[in-house]
C-alpha positions, 0 to 999 in steps of 0.5 A: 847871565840867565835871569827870571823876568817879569815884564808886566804883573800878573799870575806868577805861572803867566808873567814869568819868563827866563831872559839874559840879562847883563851880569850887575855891577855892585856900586859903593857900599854893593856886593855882587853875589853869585846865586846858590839857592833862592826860595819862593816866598808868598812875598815874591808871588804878591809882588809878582802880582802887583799887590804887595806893599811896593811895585818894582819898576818892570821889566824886573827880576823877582826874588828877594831872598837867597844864599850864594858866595860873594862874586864882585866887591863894591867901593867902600865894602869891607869885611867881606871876601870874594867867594864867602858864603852868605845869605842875604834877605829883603833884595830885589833880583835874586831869581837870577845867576847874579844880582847885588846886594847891600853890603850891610844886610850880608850875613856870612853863614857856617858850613855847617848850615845847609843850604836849604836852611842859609837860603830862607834863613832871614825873611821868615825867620826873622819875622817870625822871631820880631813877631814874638818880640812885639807880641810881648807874651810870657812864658806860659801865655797862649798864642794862636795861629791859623794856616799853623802848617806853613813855613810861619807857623811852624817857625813860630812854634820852633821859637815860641815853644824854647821861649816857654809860650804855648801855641795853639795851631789852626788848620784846615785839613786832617793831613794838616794836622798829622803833619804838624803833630808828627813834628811834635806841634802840639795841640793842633785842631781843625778849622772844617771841624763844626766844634772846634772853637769849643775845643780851645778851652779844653786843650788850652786848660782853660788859659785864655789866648792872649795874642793870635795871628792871622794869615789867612783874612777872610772870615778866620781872621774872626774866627780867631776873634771869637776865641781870642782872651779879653784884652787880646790881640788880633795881628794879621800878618798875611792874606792867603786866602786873598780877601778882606777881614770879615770881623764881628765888633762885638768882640772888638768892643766887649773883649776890647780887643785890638787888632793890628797888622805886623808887616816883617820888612817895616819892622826890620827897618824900625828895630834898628841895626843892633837889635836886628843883629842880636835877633839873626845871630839867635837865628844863625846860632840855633841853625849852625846847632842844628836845631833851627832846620829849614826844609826845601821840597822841590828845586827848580831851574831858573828856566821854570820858574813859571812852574816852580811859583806854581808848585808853591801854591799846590796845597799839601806842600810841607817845605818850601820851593826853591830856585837854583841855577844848576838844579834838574826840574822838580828835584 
């Protein structure tokens, strides 16, 4: 089979290569699922990188997330059929035309979910519904997320918002802000604006902000800080910008503040299985409704994998990008 391989850590657009690779066999309790569409995710280029929360061994095939058909059924599986569409999260190997997964975490999904959504259906999704449970907000509260044009934001706004919480969107740049308004993500304000921490208490009437969410580090991890209600929580659930918290302590002693990180595969493990079945088929509901709608902008062949993780970083990209073992380049 035709496979994404990396054979030492590095920058995505240097390590990555295309190889053949025996097809897996799934053992007891393993499916072997045959690839449709698998998405890039900030996740994969971290472990691609070597900075993510766990090293594979190397040479490895990258790719934790996709949306296939059932190809092979291992001892002791049941429940499942050869040729059912799934979709699958949290796996190792999934940038290739075969790989194997734990029967347990298969999610079998409708026709009626496209494969664009099915294939980023799990990972962020189901973070960013964990992340609202743990945020513990009420209807009516606020939240407040930066980089709020990205895949999490703008979940976290389709699920907060038919919660009943308000979210108030951080952005860097003017075309950020247009994107997300256009998709009704309102209010949304700019972080390059020199104002724009004044603007809060007018858009927000007043309310304060009862949780915010960090994706970037840095210095907005503070700026966030700084507009945070008494008695907020700071939760840092990525690092975009690639560097450590800049953080004051007068707001953490005075606001008396907390801060904490959110890490979605630790959560899904601690949560148990029952809850986390109650969590995906609230996500599989809204998705077979049509009214949880994950876009694709680009999709590349297995083959340019190096040049599709590249894609995925070019800023202004409103969707994710995807691998497919019968995609045409950049379509």
């Amino acid at each position: 089979m035709r496979a994404v391989i990396i054979e030492q850590f590095g920058e995505p657009e240097q390590v990555l290569t295309t190889a053949e690779r025996p097809v897996p066999e799934p053992g007891p309790g393993e499916v072997r699922i045959a690839t449709t569409l698998a998405p890039i995710h900030n996740h994969d280029l971290a472990i691609i990188r070597g900075v993510y929360g766990y090293r594979p061994d190397l040479p490895a095939v990258p790719g934790t997330e996709a949306v296939g058909r059932v190809d092979a059924l291992g001892p002791e599986v049941t429940g499942l059929e050869i040729g059912q569409r799934v979709t699958v999260s949290g796996v190792q190997g999934a940038w290739a035309e075969y790989f194997v997964a734990k029967a347990g975490g298969i999610v079998p999904v409708p026709d009626t979910v496209s494969d664009a959504t099915a294939s980023q259906l799990l990972a962020m999704p189901l973070s960013a519904l964990m992340l609202l449970e743990d945020l513990d907000v009420e209807p009516g509260q606020w939240i407040a997320i930066n980089a709020a044009n990205g895949a999490v934001g703008r979940l976290v706004n389709q699920l907060a918002r038919a919660r009943g919480v308000h979210v108030l969107n951080l952005v860097r740049s003017a075309a950020a802000a247009k994107s997300l308004r256009e998709l009704g993500f309102e209010p949304v304000l700019e972080t390059e604006s020199g104002d724009w921490q004044r603007q809060v208490t007018e858009v927000t009437g007043g309310e304060p902000i009862a949780r915010a969410v960090d994706q970037v580090g840095g210095p907005a991890a503070n700026d966030l800080l700084s507009v945070l209600g008494p008695r907020g929580e700071l939760i840092t659930f990525g690092a975009l910008s690639g560097q450590p918290l800049v953080l004051n302590p007068g707001p953490i002693i005075f606001k008396q503040a907390v801060v904490k990180g959110f890490w979605g595969s630790k959560r899904a493990e601690e949560i148990g299985g029952d809850e986390r079945r109650r969590l995906i088929t609230e996500l599989v509901t809204l998705a077979a409704r049509g009214e949880l709608d994950l876009a694709i902008e680009a999709t590349y062949p297995l083959a340019e994998a190096a040049e599709a993780a590249a894609a995925s970083e070019r800023p202004g990209r409103n969707a994710k990008i995807a691998l497919s073992a019968a995609a045409l380049p950049g379509q």
